[in-house]
N, CA, C and O atoms as CSV, one atom per row, in Angstrom:
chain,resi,resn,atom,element,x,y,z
A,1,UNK,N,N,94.607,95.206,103.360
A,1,UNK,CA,C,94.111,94.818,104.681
A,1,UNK,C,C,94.973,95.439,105.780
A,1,UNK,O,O,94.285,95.736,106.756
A,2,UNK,N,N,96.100,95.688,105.900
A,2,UNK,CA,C,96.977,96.561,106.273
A,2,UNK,C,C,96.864,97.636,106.827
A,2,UNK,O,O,97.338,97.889,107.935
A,3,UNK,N,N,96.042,98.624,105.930
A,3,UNK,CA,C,95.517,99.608,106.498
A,3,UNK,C,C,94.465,99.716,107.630
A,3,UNK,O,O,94.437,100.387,108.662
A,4,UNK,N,N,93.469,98.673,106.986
A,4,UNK,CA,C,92.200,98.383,107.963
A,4,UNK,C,C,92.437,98.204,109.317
A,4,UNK,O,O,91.822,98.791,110.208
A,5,UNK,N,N,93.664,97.091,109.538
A,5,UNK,CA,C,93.719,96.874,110.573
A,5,UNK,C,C,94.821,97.774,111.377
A,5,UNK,O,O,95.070,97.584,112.568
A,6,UNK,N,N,95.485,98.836,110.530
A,6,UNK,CA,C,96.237,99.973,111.446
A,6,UNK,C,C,95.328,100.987,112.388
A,6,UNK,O,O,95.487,101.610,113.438
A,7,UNK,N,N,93.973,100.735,111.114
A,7,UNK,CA,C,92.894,101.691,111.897
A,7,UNK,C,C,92.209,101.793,112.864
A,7,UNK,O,O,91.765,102.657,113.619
A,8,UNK,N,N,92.189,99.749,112.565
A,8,UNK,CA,C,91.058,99.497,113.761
A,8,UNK,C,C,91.852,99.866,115.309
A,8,UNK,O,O,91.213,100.421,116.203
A,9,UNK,N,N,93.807,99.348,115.541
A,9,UNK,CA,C,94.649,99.541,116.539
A,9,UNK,C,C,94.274,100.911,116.944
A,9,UNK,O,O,93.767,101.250,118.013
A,10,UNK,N,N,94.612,101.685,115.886
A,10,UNK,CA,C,94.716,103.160,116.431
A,10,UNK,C,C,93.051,103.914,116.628
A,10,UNK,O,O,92.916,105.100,116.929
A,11,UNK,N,N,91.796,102.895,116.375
A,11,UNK,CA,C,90.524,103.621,117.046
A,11,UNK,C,C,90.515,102.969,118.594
A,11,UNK,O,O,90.030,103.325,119.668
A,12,UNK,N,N,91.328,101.800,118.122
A,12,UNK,CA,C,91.284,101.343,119.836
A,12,UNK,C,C,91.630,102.100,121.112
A,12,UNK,O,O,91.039,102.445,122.135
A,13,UNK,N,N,93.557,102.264,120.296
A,13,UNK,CA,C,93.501,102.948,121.604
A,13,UNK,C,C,93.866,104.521,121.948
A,13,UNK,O,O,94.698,105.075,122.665
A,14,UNK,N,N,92.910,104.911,121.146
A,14,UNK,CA,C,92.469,106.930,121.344
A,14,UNK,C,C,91.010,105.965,121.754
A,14,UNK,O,O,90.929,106.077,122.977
A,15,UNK,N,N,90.175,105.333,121.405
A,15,UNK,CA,C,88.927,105.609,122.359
A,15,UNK,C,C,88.653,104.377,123.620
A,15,UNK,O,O,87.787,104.381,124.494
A,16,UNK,N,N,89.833,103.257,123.319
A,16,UNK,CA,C,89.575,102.598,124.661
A,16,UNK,C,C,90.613,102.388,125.351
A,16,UNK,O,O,90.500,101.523,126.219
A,17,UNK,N,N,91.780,102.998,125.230
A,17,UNK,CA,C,92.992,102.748,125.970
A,17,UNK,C,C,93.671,102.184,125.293
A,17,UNK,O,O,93.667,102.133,124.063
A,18,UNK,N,N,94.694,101.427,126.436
A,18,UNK,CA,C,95.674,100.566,126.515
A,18,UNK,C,C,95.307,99.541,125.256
A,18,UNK,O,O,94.247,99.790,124.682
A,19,UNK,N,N,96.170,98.292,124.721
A,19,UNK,CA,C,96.105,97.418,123.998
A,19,UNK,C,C,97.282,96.210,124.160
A,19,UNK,O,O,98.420,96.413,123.736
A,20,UNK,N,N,96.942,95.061,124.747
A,20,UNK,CA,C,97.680,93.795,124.811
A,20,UNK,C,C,97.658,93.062,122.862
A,20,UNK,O,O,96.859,93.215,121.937
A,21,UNK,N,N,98.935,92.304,122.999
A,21,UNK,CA,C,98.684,91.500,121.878
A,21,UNK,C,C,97.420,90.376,121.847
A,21,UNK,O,O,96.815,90.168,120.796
A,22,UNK,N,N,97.047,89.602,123.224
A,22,UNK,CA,C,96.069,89.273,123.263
A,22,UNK,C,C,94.496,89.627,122.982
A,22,UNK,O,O,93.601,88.994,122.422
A,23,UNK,N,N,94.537,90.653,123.485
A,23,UNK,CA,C,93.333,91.463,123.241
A,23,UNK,C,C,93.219,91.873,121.299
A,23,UNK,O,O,92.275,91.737,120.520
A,24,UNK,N,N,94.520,92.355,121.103
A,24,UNK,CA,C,94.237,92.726,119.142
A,24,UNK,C,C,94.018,91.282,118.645
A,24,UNK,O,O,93.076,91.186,117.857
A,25,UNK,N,N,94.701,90.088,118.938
A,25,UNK,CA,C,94.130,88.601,118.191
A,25,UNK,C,C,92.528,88.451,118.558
A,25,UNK,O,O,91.770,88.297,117.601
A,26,UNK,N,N,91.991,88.487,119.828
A,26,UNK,CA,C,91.088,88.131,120.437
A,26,UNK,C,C,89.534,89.162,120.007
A,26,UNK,O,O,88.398,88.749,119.776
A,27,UNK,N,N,90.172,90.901,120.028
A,27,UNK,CA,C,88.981,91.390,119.666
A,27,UNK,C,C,88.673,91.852,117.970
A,27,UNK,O,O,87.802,91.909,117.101
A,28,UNK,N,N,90.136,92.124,118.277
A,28,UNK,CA,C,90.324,93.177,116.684
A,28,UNK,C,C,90.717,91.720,115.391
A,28,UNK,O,O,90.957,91.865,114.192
A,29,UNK,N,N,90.677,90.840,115.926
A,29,UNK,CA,C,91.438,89.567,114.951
A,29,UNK,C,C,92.637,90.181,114.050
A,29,UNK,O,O,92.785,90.269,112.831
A,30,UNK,N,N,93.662,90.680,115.480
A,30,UNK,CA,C,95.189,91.013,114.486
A,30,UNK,C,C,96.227,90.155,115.298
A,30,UNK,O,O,96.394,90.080,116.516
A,31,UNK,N,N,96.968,89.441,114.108
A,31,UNK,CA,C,98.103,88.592,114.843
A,31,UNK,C,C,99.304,88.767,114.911
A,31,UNK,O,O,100.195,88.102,115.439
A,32,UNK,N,N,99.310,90.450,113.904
A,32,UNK,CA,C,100.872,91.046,114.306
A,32,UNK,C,C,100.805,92.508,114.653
A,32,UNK,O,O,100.903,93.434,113.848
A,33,UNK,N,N,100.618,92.604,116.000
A,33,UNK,CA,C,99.995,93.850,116.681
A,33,UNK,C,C,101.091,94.900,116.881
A,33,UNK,O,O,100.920,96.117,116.951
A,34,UNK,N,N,102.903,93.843,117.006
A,34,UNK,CA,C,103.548,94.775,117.147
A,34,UNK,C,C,104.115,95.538,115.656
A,34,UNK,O,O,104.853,96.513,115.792
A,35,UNK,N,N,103.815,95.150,114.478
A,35,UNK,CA,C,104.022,95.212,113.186
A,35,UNK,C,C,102.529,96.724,112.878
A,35,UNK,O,O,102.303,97.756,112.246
A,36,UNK,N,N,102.133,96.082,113.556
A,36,UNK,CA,C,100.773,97.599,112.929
A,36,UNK,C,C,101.815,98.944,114.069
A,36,UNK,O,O,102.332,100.041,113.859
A,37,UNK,N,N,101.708,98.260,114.938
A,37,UNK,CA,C,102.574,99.729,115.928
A,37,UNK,C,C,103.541,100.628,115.415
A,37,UNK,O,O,103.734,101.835,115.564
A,38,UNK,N,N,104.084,99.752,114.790
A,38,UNK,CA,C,105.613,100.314,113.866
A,38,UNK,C,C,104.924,100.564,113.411
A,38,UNK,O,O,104.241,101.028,114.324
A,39,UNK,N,N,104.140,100.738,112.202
A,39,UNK,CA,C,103.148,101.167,111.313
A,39,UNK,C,C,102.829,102.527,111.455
A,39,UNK,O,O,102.803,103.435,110.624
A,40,UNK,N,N,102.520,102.493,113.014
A,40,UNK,CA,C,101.480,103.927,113.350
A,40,UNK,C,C,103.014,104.616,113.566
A,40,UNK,O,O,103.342,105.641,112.967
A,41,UNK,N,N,103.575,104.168,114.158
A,41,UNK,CA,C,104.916,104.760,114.759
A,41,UNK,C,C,105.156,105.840,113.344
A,41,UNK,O,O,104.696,106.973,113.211
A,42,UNK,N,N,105.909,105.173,112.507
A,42,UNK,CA,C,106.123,105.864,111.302
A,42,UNK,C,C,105.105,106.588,110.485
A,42,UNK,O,O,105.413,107.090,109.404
A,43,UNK,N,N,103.654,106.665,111.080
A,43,UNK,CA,C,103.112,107.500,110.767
A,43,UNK,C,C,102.575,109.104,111.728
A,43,UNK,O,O,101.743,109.975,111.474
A,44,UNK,N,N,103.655,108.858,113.016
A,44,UNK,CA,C,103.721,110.190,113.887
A,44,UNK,C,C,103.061,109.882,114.807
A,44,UNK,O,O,102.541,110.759,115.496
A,45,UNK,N,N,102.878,108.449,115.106
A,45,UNK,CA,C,101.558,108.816,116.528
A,45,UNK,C,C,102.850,108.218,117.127
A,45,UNK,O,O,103.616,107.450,116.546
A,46,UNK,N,N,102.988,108.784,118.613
A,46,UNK,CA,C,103.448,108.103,120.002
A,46,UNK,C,C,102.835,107.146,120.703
A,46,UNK,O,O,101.698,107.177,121.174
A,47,UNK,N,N,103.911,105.997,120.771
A,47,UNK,CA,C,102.755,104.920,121.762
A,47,UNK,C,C,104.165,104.370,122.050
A,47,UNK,O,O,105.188,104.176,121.393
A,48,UNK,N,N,103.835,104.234,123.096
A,48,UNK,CA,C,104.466,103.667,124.114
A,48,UNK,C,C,104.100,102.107,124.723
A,48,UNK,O,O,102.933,101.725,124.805
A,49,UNK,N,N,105.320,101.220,125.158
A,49,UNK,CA,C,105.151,99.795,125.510
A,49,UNK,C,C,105.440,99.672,126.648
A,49,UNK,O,O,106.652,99.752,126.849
A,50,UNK,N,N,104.523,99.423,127.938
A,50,UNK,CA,C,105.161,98.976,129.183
A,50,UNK,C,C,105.148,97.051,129.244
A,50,UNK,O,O,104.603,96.136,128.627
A,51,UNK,N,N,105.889,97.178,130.127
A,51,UNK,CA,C,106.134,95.396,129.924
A,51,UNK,C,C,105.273,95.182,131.526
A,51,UNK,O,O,105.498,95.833,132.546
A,52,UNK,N,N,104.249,94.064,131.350
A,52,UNK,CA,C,103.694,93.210,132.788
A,52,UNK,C,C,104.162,91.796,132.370
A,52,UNK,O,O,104.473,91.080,131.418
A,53,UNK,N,N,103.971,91.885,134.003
A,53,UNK,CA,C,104.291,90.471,134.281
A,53,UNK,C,C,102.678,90.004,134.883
A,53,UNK,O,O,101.967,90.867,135.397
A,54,UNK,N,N,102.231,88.651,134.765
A,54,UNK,CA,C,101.494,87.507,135.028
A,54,UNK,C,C,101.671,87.153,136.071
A,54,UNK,O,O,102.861,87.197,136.384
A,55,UNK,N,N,100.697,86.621,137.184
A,55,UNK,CA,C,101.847,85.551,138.861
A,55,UNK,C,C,101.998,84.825,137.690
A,55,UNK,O,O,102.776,85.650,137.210
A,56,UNK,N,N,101.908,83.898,136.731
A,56,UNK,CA,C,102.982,82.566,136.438
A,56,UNK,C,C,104.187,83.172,135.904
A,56,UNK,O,O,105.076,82.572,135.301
A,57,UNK,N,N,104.128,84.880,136.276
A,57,UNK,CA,C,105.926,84.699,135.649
A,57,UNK,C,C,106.002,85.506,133.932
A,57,UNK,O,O,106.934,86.169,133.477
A,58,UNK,N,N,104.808,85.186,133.329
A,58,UNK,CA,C,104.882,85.287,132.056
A,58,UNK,C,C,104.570,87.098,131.310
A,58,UNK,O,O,103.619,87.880,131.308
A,59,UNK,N,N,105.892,87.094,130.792
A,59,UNK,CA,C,105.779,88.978,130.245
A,59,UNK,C,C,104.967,89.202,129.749
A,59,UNK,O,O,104.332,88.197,129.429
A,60,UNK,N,N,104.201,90.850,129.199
A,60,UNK,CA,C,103.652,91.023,127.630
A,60,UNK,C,C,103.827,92.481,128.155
A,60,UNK,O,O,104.061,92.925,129.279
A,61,UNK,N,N,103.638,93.044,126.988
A,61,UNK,CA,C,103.469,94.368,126.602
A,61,UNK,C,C,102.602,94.872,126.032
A,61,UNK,O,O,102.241,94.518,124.910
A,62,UNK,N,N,101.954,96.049,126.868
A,62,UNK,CA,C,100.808,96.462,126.772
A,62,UNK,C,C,100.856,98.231,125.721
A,62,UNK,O,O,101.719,99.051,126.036
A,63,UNK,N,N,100.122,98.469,124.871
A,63,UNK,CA,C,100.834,99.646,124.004
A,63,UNK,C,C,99.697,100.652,124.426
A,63,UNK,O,O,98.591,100.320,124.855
A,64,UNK,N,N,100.150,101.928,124.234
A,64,UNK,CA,C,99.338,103.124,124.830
A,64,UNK,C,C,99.393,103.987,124.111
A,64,UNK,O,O,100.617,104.117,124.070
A,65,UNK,N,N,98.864,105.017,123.220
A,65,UNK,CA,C,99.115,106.227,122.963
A,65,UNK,C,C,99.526,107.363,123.978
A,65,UNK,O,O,98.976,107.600,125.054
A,66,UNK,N,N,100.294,107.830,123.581
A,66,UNK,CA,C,101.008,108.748,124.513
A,66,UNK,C,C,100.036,110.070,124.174
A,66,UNK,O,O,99.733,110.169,122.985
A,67,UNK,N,N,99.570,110.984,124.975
A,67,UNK,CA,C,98.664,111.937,125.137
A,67,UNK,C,C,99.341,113.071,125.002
A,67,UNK,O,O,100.105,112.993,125.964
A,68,UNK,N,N,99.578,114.045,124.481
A,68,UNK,CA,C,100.353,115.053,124.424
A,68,UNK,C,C,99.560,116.312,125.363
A,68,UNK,O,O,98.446,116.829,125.289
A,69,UNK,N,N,100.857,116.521,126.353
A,69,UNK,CA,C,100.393,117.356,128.152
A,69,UNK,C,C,99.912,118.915,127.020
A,69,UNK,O,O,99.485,119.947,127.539
């Protein structure tokens, strides 16, 4: 299952962008989003984590494939 769901992360975001941990529980039903990342990581893709903030204050990190210029 592992795989499946490295795949589904990485069709996400080459064809829809960005990716919150909320959004992988919510669309993709994955509950360890930063565990598939490392995943892809060690398999050569670049993605990158910016951190937002919420107005209540509250962090997350949003992951991106990095696009090669």
């Amino acid at each position: 299952m592992k795989k499946i769901q490295k795949d589904r992360v990485l069709d996400w975001l080459e064809n829809k962008g960005p990716l919150t941990v909320r959004e992988a529980m919510t669309e993709l039903n994955i509950n360890s989003l930063p565990a598939r990342i490392m995943d892809l990581r060690r398999d050569g893709y670049a993605i990158s984590r910016t951190w937002k903030v919420t107005n209540a204050g509250t962090k997350y990190g949003v992951y991106e494939l990095v696009k090669e210029a």
